[in-house]
N, C-alpha and C positions, 0 to 999 in steps of 0.2 A: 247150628244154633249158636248163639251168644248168650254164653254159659250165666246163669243166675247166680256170684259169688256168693252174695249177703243180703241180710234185711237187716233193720232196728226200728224198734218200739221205741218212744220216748214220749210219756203222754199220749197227748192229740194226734203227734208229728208219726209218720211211718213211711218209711225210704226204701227204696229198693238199690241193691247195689250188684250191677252187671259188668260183666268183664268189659273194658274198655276198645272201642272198634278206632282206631284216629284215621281208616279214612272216609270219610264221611256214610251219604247214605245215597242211595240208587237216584234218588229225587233231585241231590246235588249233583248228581254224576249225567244225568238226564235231562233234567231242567232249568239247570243252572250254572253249566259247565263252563269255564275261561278259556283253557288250550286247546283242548281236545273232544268229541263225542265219544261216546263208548262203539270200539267196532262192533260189525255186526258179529263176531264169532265170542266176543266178552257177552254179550247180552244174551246169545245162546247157552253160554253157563250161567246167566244166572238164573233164567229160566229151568235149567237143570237143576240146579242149585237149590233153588227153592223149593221146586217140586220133593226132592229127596226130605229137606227137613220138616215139610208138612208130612209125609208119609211115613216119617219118625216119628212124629207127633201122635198120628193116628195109632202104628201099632202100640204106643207106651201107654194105650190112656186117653190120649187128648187130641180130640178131633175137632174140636173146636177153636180155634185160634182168633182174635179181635181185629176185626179193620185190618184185614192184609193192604199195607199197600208200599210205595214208594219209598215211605218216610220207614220204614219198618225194614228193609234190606240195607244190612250194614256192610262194611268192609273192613276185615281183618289189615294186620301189616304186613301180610302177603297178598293184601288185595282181591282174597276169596271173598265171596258174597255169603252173608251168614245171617241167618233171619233172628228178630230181634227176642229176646224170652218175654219182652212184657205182653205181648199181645197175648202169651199164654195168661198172661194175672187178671187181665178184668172179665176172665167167663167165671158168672155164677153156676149155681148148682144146678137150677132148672134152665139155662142153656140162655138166658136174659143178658143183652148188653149193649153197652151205649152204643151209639158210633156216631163218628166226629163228621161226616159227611155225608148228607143223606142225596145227593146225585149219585153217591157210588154206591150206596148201601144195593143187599139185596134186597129180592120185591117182596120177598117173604116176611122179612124184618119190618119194612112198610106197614106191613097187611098186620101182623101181631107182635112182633116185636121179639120174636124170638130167632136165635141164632144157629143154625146146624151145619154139619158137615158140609154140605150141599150148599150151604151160605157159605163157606171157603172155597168153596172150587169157585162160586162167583170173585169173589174177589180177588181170588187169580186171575180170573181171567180180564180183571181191572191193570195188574201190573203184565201181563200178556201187552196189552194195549200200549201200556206205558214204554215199554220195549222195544215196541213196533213203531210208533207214532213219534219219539221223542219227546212227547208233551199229554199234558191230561186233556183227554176227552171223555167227558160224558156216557156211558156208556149204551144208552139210548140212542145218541147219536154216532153213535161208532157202528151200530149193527145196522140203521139206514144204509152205514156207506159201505159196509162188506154185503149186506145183500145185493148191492149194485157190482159185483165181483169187480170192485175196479181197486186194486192193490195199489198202487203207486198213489192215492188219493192218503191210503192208510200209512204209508212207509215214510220215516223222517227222511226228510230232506237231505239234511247232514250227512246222512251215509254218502250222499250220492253216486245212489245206484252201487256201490261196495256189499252186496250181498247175492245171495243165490233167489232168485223169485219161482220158484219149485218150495225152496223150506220155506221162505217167507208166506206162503200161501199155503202152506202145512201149519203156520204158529198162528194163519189168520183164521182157517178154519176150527184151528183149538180154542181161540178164544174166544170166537162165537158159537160152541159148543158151550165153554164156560158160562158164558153172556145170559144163557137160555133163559125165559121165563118162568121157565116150569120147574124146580128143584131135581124131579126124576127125569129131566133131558138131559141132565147138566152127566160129564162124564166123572168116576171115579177116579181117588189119588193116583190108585195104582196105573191108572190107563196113564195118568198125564207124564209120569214118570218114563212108563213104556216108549211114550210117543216122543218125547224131548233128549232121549239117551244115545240114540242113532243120528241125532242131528248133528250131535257137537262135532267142531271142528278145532283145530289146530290145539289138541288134547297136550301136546309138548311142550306147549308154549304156558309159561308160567304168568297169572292173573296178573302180578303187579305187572308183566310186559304191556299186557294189552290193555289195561286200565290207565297207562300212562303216570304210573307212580313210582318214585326213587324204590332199589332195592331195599330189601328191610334186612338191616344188620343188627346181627345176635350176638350180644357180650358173653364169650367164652367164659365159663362158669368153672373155678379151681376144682378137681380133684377133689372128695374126700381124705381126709384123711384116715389111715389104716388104724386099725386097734391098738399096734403091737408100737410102742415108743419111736421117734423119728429121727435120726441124725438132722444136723444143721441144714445140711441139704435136703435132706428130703422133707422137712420142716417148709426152706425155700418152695420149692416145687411144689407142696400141695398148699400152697399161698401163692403158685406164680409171681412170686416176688423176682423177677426179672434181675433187678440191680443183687439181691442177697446171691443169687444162683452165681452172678460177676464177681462178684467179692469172694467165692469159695475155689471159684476156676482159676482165678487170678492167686489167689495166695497157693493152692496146692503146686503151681507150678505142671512140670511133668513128671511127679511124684511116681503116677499109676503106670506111665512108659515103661518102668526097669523091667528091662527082660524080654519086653515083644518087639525087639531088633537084633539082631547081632551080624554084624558090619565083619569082614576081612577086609584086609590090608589094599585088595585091590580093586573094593569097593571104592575107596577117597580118590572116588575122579572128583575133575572139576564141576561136572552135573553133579554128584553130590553137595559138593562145598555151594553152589547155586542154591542147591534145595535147601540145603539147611538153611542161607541167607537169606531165602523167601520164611521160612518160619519164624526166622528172627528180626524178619518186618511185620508180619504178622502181628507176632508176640509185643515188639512195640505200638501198631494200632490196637490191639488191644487193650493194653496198660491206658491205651490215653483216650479209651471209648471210639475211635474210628471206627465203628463197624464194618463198614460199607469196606474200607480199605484192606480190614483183617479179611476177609471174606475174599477178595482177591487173592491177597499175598498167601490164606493156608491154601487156595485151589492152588496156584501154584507148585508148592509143594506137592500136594497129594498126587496131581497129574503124572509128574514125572515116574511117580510111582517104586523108585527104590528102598522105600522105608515106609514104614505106615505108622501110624501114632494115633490111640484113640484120643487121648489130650484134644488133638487139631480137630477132630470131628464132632468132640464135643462144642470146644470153644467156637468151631465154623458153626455149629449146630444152630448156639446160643448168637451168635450174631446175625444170624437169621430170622431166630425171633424176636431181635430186637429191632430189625430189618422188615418187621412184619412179613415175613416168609415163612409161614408154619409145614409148610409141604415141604422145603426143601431143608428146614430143619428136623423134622422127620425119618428124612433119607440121611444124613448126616449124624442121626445119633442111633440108627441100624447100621450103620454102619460101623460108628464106634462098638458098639456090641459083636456086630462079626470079629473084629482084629481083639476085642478082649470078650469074651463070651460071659463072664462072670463078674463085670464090674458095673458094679449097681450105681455109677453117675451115668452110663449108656441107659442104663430103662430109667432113672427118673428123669433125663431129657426127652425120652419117647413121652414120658408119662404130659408134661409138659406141653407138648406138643401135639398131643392127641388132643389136650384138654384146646387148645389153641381152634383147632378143627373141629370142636364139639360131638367129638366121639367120647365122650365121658367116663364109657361102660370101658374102652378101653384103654383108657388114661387111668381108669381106678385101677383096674389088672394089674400095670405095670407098675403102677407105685406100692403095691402089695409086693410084687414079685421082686423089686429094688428093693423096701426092707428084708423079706426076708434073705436076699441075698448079702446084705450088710450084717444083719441075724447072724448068719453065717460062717461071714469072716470072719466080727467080733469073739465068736467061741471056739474057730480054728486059732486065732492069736493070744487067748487064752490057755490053751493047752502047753505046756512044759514039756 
């Protein structure tokens, strides 16, 4: 369902306010499509689709739903099918309600005007049709041509022939089940769900693929920040202030290095004096914002592997994600944490970086776990 945010009273005036669907509606997708038709394994969910949130509907309460049709299946920005909440607003109390098309209306609503359960499995089985056909028909005239058993009269064109004619002749006989005259021919929610849940196909395949819509990209959302007071860094970090994070890496230098190397005399080969001069090309793309470059020149270094520095894995970490590479900044500031276990610029770069990847819950962890181990140092360098 397409969640009900709000409403307002003002006077006369009364609005309803629903979560926003941008890509359109099953009607657009079916009846008035530009590049593309919906395959036949997309229109099998949303056939699935919708059965589920009518059968939500039912158990909560509400089993009556208004004018199911076309225009009423929206699509989220993942391209899920989500059926719209206003059709739930215009049922009254004694079950009365308008409807905007009386070819599709059911015959019971004709006959008195009232609207039941059994009035919604009809007009399911109006968007059944819609599904099948790529276009509206009538439903009057949709049941002449399924009782002539001739499917391919029923089937859009546009698929051509791209479907299974075994299911298509399973969704033909549901919706002329649906179709029935009789409100007690017509089958219940739960059968329809039963019957459309075994169909689906290519279950791996994620909706906006096969709806033929761009992926839908999600702005990584900073970190909370922790209770307990934040140094400058970790200030930066639960603001993903990318530039402040550069400005703190940059002035500390390799401050936090002392002590996680110690070199003998027959270490200072020439591959050392290399390694170090790839850190100190590094260290200059980094001064001058080359990322891409620092990123080469610290692998360099690290490769060879005679020294280890978490400095480099941070600063590689941070040029990753300035690189938009949050994966591999990731591995890069776990790593800083292996060669210094206890230094809280290694977890607020994970913290960071998690936040990047919209693991949230785990991006708060570590920005917890970075102050309190700054916490920590603070009152170990306090003591006398």
């Amino acid at each position: 369902m397409a969640n009900l945010i709000g409403y307002c009273c003002d006077g006369d005036d009364r609005l309803l306010v629903a979560e926003f669907m941008p890509n359109d509606t099953l009607a657009k997708h079916l009846f008035h499509w530009e590049n593309q038709t919906i395959e036949w394994a997309m229109r099998l969910r949303v056939a699935y689709y919708i059965s589920q949130a009518l059968e939500y509907c039912s158990t909560k309460g509400w089993p009556l739903y208004h004018d199911l049709n076309a225009y009423r299946v929206l699509f989220d920005e993942n391209g899920d099918p989500r059926l719209s909440c206003f059709g739930l607003m215009k049922n009254s109390r004694d079950g009365k309600s308008y409807s905007t098309n009386l070819a599709y209306t059911p015959p019971e609503y004709l006959r008195n005007g009232r609207v039941t359960p059994e009035s919604v499995i009809f007009s399911f089985g109006t968007v059944l049709l819609d599904l099948l056909s790529g276009k509206r028909i009538p439903p009057s005239h949709a049941l002449d041509i399924m009782r002539g058993r001739n499917i391919q009269a029923v089937m859009d064109s546009h698929l051509e022939g791209n479907y299974s004619i075994e299911v298509a002749t399973t969704l033909v006989n549901l919706a002329s089940q649906c179709l029935q005259y009789e409100p007690r021919d017509r089958p219940d929610i739960k059968k329809l769900v039963s019957i459309l849940e075994p169909l689906q196909k290519k279950i791996e395949v994620p909706s906006y693929v096969m709806l033929g819509i761009a992926k839908p990209v999600e702005e990584p959302q900073a970190p909370p920040t922790p209770q307990r007071p934040l140094s400058p860094m970790g200030e930066a970090c639960s603001r993903m202030d990318l530039t402040a994070i550069y400005q703190i890496l940059f002035t500390t230098h390799y401050r936090d290095d002392e002590g996680s190397n110690e070199l003998s005399f027959q270490e200072w080969t020439q591959q050392m004096r290399d390694m170090l001069d790839a850190r100190k090309r590094g260290d200059s793309a980094f001064k001058d914002k080359d990322f891409k470059a620092a990123i080469d020149c610290y692998t360099q270094f690290v490769d060879v592997g005679i020294m280890v520095s978490p400095t480099v894995f941070a600063r590689r970490s941070l040029c990753y994600l300035m690189c938009d590479q949050p994966d591999a900044a990731l591995r890069d500031a776990m790593q800083a944490q292996i060669v210094y276990p206890d230094w809280p610029t290694a977890f607020y770069m994970q913290a960071v970086a998690l936040s990047k990847l919209n693991m949230q819950s785990d991006a708060v962890d570590m920005l917890n776990e970075a102050s309190q181990l700054e916490e920590k140092r603070q009152k170990s360098t306090r003591v006398p």
